[in-house]
N, CA and C of each residue as an Amber inpcrd file, in Angstrom:
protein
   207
 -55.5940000  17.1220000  15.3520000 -56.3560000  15.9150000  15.6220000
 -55.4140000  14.7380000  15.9020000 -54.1200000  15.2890000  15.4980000
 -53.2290000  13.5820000  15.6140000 -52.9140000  13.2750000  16.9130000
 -52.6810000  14.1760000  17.8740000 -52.3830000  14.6230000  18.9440000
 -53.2720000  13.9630000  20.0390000 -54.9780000  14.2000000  19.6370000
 -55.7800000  13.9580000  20.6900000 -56.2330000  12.5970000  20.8200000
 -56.7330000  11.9290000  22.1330000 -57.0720000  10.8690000  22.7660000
 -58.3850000  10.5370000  21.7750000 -59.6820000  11.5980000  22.0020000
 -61.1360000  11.8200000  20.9520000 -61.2610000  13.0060000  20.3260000
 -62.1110000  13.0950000  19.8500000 -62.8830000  14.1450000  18.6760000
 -63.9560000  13.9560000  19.4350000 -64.1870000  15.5190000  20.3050000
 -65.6850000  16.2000000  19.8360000 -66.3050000  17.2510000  18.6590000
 -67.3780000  16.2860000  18.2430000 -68.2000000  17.1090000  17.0770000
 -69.0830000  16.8550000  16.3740000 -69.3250000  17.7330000  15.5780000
 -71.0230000  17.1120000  15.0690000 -70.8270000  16.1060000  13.5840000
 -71.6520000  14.8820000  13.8770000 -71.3150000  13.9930000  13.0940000
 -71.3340000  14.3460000  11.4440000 -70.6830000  15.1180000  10.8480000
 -70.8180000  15.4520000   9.6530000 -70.1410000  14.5230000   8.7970000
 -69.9850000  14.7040000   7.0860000 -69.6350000  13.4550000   6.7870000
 -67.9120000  13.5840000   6.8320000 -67.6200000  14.8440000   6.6550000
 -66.1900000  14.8600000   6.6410000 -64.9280000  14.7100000   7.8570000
 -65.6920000  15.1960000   8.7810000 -64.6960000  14.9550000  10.2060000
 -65.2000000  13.6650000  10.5560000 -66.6560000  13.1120000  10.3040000
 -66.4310000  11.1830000  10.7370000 -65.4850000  10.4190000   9.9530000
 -65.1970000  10.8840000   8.3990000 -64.3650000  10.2250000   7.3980000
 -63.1610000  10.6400000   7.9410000 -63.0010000  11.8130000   8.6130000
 -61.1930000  11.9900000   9.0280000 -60.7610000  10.9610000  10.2840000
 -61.8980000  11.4480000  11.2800000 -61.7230000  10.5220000  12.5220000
 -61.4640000   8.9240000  11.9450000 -62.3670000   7.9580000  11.3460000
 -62.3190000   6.8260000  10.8380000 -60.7380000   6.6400000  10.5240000
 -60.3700000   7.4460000   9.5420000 -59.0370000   7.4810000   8.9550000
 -57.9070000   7.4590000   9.4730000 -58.1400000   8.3320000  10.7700000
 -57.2980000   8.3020000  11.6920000 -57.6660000   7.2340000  13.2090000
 -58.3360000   7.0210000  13.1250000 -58.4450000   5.8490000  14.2810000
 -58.9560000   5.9310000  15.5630000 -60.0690000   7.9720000  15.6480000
 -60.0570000   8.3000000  17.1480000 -61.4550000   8.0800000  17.2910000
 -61.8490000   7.9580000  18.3060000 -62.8830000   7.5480000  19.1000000
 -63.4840000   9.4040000  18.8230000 -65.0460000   8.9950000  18.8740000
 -65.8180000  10.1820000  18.1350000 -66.6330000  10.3520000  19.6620000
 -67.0830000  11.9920000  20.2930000 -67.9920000  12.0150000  20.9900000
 -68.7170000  13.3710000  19.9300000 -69.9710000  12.4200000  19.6990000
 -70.5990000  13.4540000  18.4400000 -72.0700000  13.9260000  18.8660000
 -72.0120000  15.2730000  19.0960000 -73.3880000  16.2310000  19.6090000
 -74.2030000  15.9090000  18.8950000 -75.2440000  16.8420000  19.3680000
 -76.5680000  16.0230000  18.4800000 -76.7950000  17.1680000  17.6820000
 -77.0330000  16.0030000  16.4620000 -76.7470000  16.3850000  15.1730000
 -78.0080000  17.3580000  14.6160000 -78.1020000  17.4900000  13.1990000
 -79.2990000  18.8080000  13.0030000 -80.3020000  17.6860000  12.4140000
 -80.1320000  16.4890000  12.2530000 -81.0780000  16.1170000  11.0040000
 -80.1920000  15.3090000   9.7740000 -80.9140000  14.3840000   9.0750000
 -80.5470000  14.5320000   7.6600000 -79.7680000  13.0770000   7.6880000
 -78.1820000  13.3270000   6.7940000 -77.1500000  12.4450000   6.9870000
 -76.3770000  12.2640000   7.9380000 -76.4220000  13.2310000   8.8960000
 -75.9180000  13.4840000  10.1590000 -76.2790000  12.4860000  11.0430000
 -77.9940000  12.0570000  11.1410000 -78.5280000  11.3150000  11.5720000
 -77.4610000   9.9930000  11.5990000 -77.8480000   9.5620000  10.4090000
 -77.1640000   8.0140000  10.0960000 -75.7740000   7.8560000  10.1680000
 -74.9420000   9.2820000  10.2290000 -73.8150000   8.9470000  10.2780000
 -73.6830000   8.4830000  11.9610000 -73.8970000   9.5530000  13.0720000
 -74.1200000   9.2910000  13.8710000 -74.7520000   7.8270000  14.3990000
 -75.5310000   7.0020000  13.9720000 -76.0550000   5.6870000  13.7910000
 -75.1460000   4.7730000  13.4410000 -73.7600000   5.0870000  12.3070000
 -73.4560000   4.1240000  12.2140000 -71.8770000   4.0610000  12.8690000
 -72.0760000   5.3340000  13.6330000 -70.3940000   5.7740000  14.4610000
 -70.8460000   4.6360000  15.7900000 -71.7350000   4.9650000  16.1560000
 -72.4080000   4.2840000  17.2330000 -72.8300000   2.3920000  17.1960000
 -73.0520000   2.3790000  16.4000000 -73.4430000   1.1540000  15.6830000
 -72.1250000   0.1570000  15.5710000 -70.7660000   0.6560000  15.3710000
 -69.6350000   0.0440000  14.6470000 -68.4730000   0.1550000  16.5420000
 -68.7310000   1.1490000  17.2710000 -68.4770000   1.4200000  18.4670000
 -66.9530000   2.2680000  17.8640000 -67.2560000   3.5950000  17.1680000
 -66.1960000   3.9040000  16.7680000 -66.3900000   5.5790000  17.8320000
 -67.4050000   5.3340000  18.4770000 -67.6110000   6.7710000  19.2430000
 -69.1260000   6.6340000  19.7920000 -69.7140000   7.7630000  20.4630000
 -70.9560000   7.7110000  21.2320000 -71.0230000   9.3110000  20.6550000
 -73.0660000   9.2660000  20.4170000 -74.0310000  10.3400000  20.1310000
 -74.4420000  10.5660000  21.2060000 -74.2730000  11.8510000  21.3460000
 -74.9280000  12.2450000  23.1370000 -76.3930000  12.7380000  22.4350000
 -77.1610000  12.5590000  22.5380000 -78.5140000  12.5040000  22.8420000
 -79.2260000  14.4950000  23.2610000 -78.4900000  14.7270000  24.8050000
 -79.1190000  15.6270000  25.1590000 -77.5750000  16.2530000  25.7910000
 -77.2320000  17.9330000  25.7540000 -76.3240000  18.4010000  26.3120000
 -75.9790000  18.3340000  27.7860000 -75.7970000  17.4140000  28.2910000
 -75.7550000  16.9710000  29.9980000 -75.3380000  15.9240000  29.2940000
 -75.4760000  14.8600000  28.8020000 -74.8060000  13.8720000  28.4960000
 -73.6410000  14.3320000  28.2440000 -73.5250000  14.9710000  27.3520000
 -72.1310000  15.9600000  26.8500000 -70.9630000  15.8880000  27.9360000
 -71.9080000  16.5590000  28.9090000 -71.7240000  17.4050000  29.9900000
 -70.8210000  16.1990000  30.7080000 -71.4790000  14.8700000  31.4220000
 -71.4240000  14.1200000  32.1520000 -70.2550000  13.4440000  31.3460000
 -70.0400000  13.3150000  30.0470000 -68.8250000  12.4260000  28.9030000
 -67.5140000  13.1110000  30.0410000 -67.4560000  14.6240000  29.5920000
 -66.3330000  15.3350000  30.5740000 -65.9130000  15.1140000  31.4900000
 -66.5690000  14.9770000  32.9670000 -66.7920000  15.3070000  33.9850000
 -66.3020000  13.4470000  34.1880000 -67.0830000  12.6640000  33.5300000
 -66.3920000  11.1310000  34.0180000 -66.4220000  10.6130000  32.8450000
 -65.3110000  10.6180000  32.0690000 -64.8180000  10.1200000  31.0020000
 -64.3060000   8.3450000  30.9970000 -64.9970000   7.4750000  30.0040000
 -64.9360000   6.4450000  29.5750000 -62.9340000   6.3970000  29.5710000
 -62.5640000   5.2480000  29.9080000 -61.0000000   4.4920000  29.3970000
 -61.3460000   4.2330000  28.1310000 -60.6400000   5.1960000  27.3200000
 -60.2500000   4.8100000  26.0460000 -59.0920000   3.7260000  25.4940000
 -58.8660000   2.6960000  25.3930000 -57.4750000   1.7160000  25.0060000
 -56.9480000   2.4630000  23.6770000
């Protein structure tokens, strides 16, 4: 993870607490439910990463990727 530009993955509580820790920009699938929910809410919320919604969003993150600073 130290290596990479982002983290794709599902907003769980432990890889959002690693990402945070480490400083990377989150692209986080859609989640099952639950705490996942809100974590996702507040990755998004704080602009520490983007919840793709539907797998084509996913899709489209790849294909034309945001400038990360």
């Amino acid at each position: 993870m130290e290596v990479s530009e982002f983290v794709i993955t599902k907003p769980g509580a432990a890889t959002v607490t690693e990402c945070l820790e480490m400083q990377k920009f989150m692209l986080l699938l859609p989640s099952v439910g639950g705490q996942e929910n809100y974590n996702a809410k507040f990755v998004e919320k704080n602009n520490y990463g983007v919840a793709v919604k539907f797998i084509i969003t996913f899709a489209l993150f790849i294909i034309f990727p945001p400038v990360l600073e």
